[in-house]
C-alpha positions in Angstrom: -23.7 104.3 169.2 -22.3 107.2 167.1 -22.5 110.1 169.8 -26.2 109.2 169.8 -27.1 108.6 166.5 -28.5 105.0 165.9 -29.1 103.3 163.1 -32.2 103.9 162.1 -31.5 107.7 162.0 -28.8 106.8 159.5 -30.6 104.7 157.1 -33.5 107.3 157.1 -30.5 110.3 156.1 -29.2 107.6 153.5 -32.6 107.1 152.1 -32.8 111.0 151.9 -29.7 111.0 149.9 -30.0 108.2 147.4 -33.3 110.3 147.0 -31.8 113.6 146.1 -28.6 112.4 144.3 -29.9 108.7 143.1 -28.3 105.9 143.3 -26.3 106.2 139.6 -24.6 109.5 141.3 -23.6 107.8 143.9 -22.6 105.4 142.5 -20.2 107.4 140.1 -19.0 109.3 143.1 -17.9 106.1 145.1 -16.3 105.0 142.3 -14.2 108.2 141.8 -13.7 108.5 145.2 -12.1 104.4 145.4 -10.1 105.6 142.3 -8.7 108.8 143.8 -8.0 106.5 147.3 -6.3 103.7 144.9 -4.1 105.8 143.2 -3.0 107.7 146.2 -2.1 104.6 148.0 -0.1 103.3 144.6 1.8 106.9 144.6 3.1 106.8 148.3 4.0 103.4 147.7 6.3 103.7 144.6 7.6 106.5 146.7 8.7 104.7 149.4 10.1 101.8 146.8 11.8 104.8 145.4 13.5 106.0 148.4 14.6 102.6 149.4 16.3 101.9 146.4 17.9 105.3 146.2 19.1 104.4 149.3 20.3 100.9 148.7 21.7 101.4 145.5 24.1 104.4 146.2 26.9 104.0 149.4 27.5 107.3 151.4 29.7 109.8 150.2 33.0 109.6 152.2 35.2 112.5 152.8 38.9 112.2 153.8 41.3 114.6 154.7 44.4 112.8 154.6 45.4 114.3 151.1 47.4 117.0 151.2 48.2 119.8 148.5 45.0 119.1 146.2 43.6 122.0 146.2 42.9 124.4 143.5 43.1 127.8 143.2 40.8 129.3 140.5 42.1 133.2 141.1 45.8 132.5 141.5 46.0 130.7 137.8 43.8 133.7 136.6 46.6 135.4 137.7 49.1 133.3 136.2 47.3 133.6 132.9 47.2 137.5 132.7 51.0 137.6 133.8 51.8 135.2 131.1 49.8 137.4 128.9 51.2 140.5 129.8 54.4 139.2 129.3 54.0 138.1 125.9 52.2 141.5 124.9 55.9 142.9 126.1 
C-alpha cells in the first residue's frame, strides 16, 4: 500500500500514539493545526484579491515623449538664484 506499510501497522502506531499523547492532545493539536491551515489559506487569498484589484483599479502609467522643452533644471536655477543674490549684495 504505503511502500509496504498496511493498515494494520498503521492503526497499531496510532494506537501507540493516542496512548502516549491521548486523545485530548490530539485533539488540541489537530485543531491548531486546521486553524493554522485555515488562516493560511484566508491570507493567500486576500492576497490574491488584493493584487487583482490593485491591478484593476489603477491603468498603466503611460510615458510620452512628444513634449518638448519641459524639463527642469534644478542646478541651473540654483545658479540663477546665487547670481541674483550676488547681484543685489553689489
Amino acid at each position: 500500500m504505503l511502500g509496504g506499510i498496511s493498515i494494520w501497522q498503521l492503526l497499531i502506531v496510532l494506537g501507540i500514539i493516542i496512548l502516549v499523547f491521548g486523545t485530548k492532545k490530539l485533539r488540541n493539536v489537530g485543531t491548531d493545526l486546521g486553524g493554522a491551515v485555515k488562516g493560511f489559506k484566508k491570507a493567500v487569498h486576500e492576497d490574491e484579491k488584493d493584487a487583482d484589484k490593485k491591478d484593476d483599479d489603477q491603468p498603466q502609467a503611460k510615458v510620452r515623449h512628444d513634449e518638448a522643452g519641459n524639463t527642469y533644471d534644478v542646478q541651473a536655477e540654483e545658479k540663477d538664484k546665487q547670481a541674483a543674490e550676488n547681484d543685489e549684495r553689489k
